[in-house]
C-alpha positions as CSV (number, residue, x, y, z in Angstrom):
1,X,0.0,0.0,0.0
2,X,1.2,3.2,-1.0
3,X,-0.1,6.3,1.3
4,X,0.0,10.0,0.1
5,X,-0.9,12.9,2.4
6,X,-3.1,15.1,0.4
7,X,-3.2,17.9,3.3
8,X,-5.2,18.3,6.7
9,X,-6.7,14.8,7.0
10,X,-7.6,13.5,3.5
11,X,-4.8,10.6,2.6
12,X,-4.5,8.5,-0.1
13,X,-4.7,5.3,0.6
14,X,-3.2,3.0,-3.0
15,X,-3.4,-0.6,-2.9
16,X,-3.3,-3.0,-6.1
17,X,-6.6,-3.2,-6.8
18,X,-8.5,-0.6,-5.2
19,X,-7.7,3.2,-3.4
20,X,-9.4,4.9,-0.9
21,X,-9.3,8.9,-0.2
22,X,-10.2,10.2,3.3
23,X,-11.8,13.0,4.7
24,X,-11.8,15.3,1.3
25,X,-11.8,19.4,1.9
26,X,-13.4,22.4,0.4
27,X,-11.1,25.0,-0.6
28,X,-12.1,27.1,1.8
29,X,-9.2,25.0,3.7
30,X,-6.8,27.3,1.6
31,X,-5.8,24.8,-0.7
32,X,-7.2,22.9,-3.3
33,X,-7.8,19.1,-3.6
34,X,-8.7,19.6,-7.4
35,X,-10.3,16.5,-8.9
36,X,-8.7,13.3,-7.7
37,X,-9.7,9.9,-8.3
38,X,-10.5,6.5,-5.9
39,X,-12.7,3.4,-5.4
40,X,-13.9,4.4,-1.9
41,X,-14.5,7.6,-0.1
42,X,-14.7,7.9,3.8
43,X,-15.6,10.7,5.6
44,X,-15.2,11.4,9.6
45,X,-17.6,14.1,10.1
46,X,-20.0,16.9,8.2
47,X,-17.5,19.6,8.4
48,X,-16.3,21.2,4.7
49,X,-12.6,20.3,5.5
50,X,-13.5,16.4,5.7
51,X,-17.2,16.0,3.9
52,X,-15.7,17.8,-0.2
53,X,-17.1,14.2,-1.9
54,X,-17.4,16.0,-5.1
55,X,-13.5,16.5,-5.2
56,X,-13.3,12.9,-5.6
57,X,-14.4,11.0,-9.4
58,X,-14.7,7.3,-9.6
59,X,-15.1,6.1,-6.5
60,X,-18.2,3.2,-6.2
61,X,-19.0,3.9,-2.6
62,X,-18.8,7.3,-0.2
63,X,-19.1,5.9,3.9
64,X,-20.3,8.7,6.5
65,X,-21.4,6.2,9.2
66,X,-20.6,3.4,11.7
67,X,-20.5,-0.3,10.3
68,X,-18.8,-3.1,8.2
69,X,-18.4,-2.5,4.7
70,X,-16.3,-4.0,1.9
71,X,-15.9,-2.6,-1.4
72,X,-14.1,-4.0,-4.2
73,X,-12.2,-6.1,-1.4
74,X,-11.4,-3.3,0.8
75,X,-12.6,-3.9,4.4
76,X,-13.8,-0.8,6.3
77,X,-15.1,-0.6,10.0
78,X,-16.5,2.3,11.1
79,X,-16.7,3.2,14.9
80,X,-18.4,5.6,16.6
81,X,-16.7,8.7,18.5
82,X,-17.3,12.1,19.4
83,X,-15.3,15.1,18.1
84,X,-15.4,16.6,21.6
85,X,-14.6,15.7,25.2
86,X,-18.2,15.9,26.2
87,X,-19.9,13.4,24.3
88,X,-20.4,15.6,21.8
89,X,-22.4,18.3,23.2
90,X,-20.0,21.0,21.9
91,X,-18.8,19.5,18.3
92,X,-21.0,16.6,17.7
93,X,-20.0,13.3,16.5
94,X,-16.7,11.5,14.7
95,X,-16.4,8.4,13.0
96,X,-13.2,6.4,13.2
97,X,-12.5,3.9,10.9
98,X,-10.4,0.7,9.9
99,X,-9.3,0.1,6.7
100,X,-8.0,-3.4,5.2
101,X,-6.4,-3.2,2.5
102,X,-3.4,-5.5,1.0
103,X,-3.4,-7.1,4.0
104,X,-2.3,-3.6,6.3
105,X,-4.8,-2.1,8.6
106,X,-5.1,1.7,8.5
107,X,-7.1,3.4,11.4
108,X,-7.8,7.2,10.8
109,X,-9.0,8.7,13.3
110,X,-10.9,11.6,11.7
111,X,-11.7,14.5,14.1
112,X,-11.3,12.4,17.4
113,X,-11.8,14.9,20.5
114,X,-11.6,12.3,23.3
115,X,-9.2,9.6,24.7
116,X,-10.3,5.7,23.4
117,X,-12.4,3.4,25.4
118,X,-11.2,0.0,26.2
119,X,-14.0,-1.1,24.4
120,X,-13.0,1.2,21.6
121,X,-9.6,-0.2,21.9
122,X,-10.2,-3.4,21.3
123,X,-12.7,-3.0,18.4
124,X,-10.2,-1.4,16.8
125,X,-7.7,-4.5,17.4
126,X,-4.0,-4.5,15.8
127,X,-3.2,-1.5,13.9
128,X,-0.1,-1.2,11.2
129,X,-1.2,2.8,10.6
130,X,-2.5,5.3,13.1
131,X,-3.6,8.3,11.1
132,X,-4.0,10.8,14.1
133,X,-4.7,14.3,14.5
134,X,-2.5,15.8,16.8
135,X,-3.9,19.9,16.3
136,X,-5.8,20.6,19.3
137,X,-8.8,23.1,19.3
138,X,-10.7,21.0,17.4
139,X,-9.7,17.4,18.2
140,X,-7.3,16.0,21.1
141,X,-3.8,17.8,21.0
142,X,0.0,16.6,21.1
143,X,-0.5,15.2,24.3
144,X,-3.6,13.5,24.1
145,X,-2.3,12.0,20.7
146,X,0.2,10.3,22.8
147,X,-2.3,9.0,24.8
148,X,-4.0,7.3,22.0
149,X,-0.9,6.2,20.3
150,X,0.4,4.3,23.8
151,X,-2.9,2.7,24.0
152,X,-3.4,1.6,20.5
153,X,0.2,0.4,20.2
154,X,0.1,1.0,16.3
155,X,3.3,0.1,14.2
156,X,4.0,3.3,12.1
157,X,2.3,6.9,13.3
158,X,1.5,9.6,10.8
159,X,0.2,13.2,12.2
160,X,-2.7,15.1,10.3
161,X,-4.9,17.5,11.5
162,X,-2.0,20.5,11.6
163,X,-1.2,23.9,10.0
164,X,0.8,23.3,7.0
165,X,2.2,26.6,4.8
166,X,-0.7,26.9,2.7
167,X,-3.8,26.1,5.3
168,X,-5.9,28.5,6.7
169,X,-6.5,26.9,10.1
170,X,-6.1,27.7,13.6
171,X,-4.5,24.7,15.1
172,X,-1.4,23.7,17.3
173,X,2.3,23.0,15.3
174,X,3.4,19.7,14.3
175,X,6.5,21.0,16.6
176,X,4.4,20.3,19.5
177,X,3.2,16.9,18.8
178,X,7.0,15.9,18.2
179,X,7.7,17.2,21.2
180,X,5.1,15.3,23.1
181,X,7.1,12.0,21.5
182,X,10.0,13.1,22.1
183,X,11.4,13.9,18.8
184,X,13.4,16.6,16.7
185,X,14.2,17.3,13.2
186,X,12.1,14.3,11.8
187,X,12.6,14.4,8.1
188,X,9.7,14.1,6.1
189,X,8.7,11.5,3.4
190,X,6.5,12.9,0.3
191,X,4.7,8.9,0.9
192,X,4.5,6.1,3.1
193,X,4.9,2.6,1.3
194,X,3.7,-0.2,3.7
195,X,3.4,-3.8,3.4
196,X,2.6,-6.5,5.9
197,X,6.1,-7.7,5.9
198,X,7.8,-4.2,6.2
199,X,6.1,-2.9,9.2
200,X,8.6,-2.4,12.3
201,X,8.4,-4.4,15.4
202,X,8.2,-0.6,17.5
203,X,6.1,2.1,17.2
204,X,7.7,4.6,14.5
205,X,6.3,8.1,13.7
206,X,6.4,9.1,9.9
207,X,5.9,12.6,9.1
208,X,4.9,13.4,5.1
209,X,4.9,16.2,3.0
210,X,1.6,17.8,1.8
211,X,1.1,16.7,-1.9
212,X,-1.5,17.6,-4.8
């Protein structure tokens, strides 16, 4: 599996048969998805910066809720979460979801405001790729990322969710997140290419470059 970043939280997730694009923004993120192409669409919440379907051509099924899906043999469970730390009574609700792919697993974690449950933990099960947010104001911060990460125990760690040169958003630096990990001058990768067999044995965190 071959994963882009295409800015804030959409990814692009490329396996051999099938590819799946998450959380698509509106321009009104400050940059522009154009039109890209995928099988599958998933989107985390009803927000222009992660809901911008119509960015996306080709793609044979959009998923917006909780539930077991498979699409042209991708496997995608979707949980429910809240994009706050009050149940949602401040920014409503989040979906989470696993996607199989190539035999990886790929959790993205959309706009996730709150620590996991156990239960939510275990749903979730072994993960190869944590796709967390890590901005704050909006969804948990650098430190609550950590959180997540030590209790999801994934093998590789990519942030989203940050200010990035071109993005008109008000949310904490990647700096800080790095920070929380205790890491410096991580050199980013313009993609992530992942395979069952080539995931390390310890947690890794892989910073990529914004693409188009």
């Amino acid at each position: 599996m071959e994963i882009t970043w295409l800015g804030h939280s959409c990814f692009r997730l490329k396996g051999k048969e099938a590819s799946v694009i998450t959380d698509p923004y509106a321009d009104t993120l400050g940059r522009s998805l154009g039109k890209i192409e995928a099988t599958l669409v998933t989107v985390s919440n009803d927000h222009p910066h992660h809901n911008n379907v119509a960015a996306v051509a080709g793609a044979v099924r959009t998923i917006r809720g909780p539930g077991e899906y498979e699409v042209a043999h991708v496997l995608v469970m979707g949980i429910p979460t809240y994009h706050d730390a009050v149940k949602g009574k401040d920014l409503g609700k989040n979906i989470v979801y696993l996607i199989e792919m190539d035999d990886v697993r790929v959790c993205h974690l959309g706009d996730l405001g709150h620590t996991l449950s156990s239960k939510e933990i275990a749903d979730l099960g072994a993960i190869d790729v944590l796709l967390v947010p890590v901005g704050g104001v909006c969804t948990i911060n650098a430190s609550t990322a950590a959180e997540v990460i030590g209790a999801l125990e994934p093998k590789l760690v990519v942030p989203m969710h940050y200010p990035t040169t071109d993005t008109k958003v008000n949310l904490e630096p990647l700096e800080r997140f790095l920070k929380a990990m205790g890491l410096a001058n991580v050199q980013p990768l313009a993609r992530l290419s992942v395979t069952a067999s080539n995931v390390p044995q310890q947690t890794q965190v892989v910073v990529l470059e914004p693409v188009r």
